[in-house]
N, C-alpha and C positions, 0 to 999 in steps of 0.2 A: 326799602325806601322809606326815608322819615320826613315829613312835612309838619311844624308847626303853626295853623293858620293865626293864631295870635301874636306871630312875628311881624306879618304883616297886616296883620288886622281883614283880610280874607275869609271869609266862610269856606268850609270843605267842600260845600256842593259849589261852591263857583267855579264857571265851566274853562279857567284858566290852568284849572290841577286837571280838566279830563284827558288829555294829552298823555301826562303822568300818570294817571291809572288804568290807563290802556294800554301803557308800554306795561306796567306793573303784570296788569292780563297778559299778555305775550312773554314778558320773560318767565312765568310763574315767580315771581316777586312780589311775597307779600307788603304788605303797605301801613306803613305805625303812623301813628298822630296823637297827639295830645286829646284828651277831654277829659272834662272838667277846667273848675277855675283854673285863674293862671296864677303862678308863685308871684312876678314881677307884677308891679304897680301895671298892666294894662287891661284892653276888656277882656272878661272871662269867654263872652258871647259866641265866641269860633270854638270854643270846647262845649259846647251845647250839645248832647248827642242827635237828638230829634228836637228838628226836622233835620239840622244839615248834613252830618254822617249818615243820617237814614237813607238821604236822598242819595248819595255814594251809592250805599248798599244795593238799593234798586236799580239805579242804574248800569251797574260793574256786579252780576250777581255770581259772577267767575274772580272777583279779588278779595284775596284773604287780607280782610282789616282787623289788626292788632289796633286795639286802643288803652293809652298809656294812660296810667295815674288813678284809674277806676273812676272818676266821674265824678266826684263829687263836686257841686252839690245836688249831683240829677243821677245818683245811683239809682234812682227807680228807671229812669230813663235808660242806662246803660242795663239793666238787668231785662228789660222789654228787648232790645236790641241781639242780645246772647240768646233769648229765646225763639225769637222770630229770624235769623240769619246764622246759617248752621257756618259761615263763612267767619263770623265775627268774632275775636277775643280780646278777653282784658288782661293787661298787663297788671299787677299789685307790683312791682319790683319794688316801686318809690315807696312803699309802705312797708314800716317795720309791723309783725302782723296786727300787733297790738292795738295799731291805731286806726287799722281800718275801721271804714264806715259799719256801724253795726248790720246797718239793714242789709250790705254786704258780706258780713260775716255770716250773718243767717244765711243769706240765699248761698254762698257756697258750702255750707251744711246739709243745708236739706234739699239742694238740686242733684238729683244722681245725673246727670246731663252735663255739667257744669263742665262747660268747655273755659276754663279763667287760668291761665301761664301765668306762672311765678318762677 
């Protein structure tokens, strides 16, 4: 299941997606979202990883959240998130590797843990 809340300008924790990550828990269907900025002229603010995806996390601690695009500009934020929720991963797809965020380059370096799909 893919939900972008910056389509609608939505936060992730707003309790009109928990319906949708509770069917996500019952089907075993993991669950992608965008975070980080957004490409298109709107607010970035619903790819914010923490608080709003945090709030997901805690609350759904049985749904596998895929998060797209690596974060930036809150890769610190998404690399807190991978470490503290053994449930969560990051997508790179959209990044040729070259371009990723450094600080992200590092941390899938020298995290032997690094749960991050590509």
């Amino acid at each position: 299941m893919r939900i972008v809340p910056w389509l609608w300008d939505l936060l992730p924790n707003d309790r009109r997606y928990y319906p949708v990550y509770a069917a996500c828990v019952e089907a075993g269907v993991p669950f992608c979202t965008q975070i980080g900025h957004t490409g298109p002229l709107r607010r970035s603010e619903p790819g914010r990883p923490i608080p709003y995806l945090e709030d997901v996390l805690l609350d759904f601690p049985e749904l596998v959240v895929v998060g797209g695009y690596v974060g930036f500009p809150w890769v610190d934020e998404v690399i807190t998130l991978v470490h503290k929720f053994p449930n969560f991963y990051v997508d790179t797809s959209a990044y040729a590797l070259h371009r990723l965020p450094p600080d992200f380059t590092h941390f899938m370096k020298t995290n032997g843990r690094t749960r991050v799909s590509r």
